[in-house]
Structure formats: C-alpha cells, structure tokens
N, CA and C atoms as an extended XYZ file, in Angstrom:
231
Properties=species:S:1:pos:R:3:atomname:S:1:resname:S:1:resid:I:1 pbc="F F F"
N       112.276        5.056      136.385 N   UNK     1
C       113.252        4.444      135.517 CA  UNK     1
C       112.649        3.262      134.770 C   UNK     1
N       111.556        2.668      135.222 N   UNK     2
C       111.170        1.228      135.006 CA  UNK     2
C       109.724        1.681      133.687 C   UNK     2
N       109.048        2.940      133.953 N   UNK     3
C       108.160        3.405      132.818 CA  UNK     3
C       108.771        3.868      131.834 C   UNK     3
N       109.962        4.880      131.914 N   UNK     4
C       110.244        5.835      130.844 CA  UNK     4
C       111.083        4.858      130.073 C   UNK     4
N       110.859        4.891      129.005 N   UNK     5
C       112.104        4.046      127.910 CA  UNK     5
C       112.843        4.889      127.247 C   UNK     5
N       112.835        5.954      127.162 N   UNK     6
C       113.250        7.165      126.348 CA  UNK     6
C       113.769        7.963      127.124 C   UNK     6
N       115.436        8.354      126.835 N   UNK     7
C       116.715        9.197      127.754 CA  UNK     7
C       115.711       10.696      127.642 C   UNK     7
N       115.106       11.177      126.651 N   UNK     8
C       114.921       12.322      126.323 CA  UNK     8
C       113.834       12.661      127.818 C   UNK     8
N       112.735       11.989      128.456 N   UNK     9
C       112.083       12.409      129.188 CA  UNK     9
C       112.210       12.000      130.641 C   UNK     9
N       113.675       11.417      130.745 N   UNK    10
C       113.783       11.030      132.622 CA  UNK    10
C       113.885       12.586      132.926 C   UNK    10
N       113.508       12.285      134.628 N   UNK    11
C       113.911       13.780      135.419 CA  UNK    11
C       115.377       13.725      135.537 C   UNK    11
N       115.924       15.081      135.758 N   UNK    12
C       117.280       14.684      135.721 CA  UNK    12
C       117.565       14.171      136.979 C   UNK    12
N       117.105       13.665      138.034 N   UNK    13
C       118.253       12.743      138.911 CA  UNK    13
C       117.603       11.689      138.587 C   UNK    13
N       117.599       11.210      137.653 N   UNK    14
C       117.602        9.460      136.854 CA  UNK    14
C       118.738       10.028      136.243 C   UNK    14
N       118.238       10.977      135.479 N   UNK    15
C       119.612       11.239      134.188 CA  UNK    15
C       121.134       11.371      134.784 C   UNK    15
N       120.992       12.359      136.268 N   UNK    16
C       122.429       12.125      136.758 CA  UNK    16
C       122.857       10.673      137.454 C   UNK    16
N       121.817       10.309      137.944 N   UNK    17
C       122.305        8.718      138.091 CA  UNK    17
C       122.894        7.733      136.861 C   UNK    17
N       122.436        8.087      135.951 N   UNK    18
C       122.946        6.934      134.927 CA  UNK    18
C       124.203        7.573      134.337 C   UNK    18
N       124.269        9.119      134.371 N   UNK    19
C       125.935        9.593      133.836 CA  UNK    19
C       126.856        9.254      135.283 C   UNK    19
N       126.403        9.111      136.503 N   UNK    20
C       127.632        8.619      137.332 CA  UNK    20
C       127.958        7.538      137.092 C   UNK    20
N       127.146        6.314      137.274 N   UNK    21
C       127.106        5.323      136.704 CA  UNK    21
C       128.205        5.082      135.734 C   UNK    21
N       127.772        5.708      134.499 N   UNK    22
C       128.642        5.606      133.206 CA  UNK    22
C       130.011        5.479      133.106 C   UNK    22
N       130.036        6.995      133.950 N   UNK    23
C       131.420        7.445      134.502 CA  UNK    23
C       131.996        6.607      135.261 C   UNK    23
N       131.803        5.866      136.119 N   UNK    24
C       132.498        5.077      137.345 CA  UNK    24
C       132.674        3.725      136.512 C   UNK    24
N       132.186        3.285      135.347 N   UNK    25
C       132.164        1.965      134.712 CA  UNK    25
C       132.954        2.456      133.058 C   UNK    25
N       133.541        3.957      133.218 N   UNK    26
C       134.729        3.894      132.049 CA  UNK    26
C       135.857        4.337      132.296 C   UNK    26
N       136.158        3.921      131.670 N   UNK    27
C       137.844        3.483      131.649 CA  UNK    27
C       138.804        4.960      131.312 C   UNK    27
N       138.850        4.971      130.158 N   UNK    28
C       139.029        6.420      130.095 CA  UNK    28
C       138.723        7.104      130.533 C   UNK    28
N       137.616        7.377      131.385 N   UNK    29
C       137.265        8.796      132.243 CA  UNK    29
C       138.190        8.587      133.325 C   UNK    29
N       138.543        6.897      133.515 N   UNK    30
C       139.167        7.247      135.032 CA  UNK    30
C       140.473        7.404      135.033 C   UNK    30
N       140.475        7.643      133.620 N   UNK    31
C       142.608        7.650      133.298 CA  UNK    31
C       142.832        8.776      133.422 C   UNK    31
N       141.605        9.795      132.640 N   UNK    32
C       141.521       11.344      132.204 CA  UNK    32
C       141.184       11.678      133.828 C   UNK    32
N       140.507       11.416      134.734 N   UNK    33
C       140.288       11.893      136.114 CA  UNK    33
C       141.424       11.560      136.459 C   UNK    33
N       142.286       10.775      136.762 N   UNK    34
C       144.036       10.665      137.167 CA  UNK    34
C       144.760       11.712      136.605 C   UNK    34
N       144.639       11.552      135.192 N   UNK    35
C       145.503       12.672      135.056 CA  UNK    35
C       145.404       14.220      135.379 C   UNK    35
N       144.226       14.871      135.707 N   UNK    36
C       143.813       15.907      135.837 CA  UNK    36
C       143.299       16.206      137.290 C   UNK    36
N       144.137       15.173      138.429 N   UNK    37
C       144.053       15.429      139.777 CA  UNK    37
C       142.530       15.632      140.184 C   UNK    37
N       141.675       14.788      139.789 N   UNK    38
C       140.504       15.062      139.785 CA  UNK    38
C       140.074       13.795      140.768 C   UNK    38
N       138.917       13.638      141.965 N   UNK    39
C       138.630       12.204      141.903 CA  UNK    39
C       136.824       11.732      141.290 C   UNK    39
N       137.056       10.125      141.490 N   UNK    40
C       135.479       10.574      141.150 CA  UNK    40
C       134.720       11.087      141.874 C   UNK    40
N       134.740       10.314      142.856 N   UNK    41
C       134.021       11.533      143.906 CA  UNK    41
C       133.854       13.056      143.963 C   UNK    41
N       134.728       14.009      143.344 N   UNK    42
C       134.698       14.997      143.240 CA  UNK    42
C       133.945       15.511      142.332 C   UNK    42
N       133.881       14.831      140.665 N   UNK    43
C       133.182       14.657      140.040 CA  UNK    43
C       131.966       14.547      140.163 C   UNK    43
N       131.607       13.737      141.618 N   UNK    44
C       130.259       12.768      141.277 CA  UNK    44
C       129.621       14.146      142.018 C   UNK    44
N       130.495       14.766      143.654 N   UNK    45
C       129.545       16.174      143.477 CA  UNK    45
C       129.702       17.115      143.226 C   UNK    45
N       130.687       17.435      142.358 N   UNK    46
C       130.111       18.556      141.739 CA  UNK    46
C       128.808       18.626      140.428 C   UNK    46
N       128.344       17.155      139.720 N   UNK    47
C       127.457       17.097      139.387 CA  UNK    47
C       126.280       16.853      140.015 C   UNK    47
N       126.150       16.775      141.246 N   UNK    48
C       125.434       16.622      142.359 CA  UNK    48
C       124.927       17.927      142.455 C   UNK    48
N       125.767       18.772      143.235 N   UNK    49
C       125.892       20.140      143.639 CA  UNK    49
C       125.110       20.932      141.799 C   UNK    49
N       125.310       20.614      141.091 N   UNK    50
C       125.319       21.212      139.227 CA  UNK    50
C       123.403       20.847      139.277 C   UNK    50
N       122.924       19.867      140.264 N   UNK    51
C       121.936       19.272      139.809 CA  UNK    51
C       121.029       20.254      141.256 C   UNK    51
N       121.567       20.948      141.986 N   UNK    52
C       120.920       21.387      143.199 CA  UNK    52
C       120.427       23.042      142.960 C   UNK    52
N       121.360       23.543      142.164 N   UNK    53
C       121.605       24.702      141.343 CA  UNK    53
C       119.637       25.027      140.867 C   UNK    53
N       119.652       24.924      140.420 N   UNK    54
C       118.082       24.799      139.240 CA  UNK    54
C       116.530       25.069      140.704 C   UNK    54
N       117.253       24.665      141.504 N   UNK    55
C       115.902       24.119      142.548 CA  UNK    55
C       116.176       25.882      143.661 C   UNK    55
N       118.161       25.682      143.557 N   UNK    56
C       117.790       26.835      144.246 CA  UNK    56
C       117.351       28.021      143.803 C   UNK    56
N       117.299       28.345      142.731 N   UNK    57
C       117.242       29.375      141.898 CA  UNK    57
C       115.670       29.794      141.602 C   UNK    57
N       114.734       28.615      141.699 N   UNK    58
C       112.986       28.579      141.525 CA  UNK    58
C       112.454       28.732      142.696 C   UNK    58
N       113.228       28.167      143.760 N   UNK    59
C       112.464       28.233      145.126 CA  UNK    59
C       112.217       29.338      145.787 C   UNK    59
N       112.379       30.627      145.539 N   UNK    60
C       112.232       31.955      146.374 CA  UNK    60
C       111.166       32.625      145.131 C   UNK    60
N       110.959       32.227      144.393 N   UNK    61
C       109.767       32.465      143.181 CA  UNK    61
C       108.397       31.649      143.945 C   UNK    61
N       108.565       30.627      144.118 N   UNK    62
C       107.485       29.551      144.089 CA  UNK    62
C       107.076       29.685      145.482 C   UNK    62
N       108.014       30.111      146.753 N   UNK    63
C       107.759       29.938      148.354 CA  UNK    63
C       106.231       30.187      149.003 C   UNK    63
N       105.952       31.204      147.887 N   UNK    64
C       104.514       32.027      148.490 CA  UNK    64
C       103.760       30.816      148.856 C   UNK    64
N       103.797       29.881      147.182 N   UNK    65
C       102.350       29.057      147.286 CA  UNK    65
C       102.860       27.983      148.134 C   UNK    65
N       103.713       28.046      148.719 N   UNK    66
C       103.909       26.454      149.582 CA  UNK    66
C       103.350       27.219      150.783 C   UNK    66
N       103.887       28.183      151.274 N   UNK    67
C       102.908       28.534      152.567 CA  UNK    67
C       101.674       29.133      152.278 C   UNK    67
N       101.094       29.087      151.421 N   UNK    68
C        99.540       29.002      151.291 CA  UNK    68
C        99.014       27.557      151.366 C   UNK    68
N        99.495       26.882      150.817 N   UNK    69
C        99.291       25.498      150.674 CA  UNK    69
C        99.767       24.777      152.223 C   UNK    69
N       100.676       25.256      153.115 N   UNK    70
C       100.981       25.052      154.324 CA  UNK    70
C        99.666       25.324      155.568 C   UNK    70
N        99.098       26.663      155.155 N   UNK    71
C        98.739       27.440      155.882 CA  UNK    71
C        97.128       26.621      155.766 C   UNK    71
N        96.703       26.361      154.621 N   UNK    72
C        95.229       25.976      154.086 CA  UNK    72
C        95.071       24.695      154.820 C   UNK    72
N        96.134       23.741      154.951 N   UNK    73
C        95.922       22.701      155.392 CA  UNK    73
C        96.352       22.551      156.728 C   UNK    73
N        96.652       23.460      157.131 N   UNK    74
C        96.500       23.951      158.626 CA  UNK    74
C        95.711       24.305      159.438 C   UNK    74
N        94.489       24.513      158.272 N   UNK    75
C        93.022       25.442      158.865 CA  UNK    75
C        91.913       24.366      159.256 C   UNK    75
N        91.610       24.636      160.083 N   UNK    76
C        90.628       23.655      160.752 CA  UNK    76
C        89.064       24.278      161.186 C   UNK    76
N        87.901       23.670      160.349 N   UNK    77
C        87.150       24.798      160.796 CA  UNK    77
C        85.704       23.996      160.963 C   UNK    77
C-alpha cells in the first residue's frame, strides 16, 4: 500500500480493503444497506467470499507444481 500510488496496480486485497473501508465511512451506503435488509457485515463477506472465488478456481490447475516444489525441497541427498 505504502509503494503503489496508483488504484490501477494494487492486488486486490488492498483494493478490497480500501472499498470496505469506503463503504463503512459512507453514509448513503449505510442508509441503502438499511433499507435493503442488508448488514455491513454481510456485505463486507460476501466481498470477502467474491475475493476467494478467483484462487479457488486456479488452484486445481497450478497443484501439480506446488507438490513438485514440495517434494524437491524435501529431497535430501
């Protein structure tokens, strides 16, 4: 958070940190979350949960090389 100066290249959990943030410090969101039986909290995970999505979806692609990479540095010779 302290290198990047530019919204366009944070990872997104900077980026979802600063839209909770946002959210919990406006006003109108929290009138529009009242009215729509919503809380923030509910909000905060289902963008949580929205941000977990992406990781599960790559990780059964990518698994091989972590247990190669598990396995290599396991080897002792």
């Amino acid at each position: 958070m302290v290198l990047l100066q530019s919204e366009e290249k944070i990872p997104l959990q900077v980026f979802l940190r600063h839209t909770i943030a946002k959210l919990s410090d406006d006003d109108e969101f929290a009138i529009a979350v009242v009215d729509a039986a919503y809380s923030a909290e509910t909000v905060t995970a289902a963008i949580i949960v929205c941000s977990i999505i992406p990781v599960l979806i790559v990780y059964p692609f990518i698994q091989k090389y972590f247990e190669k990479g598990i396995l290599l540095g396991g080897v002792k010779e």
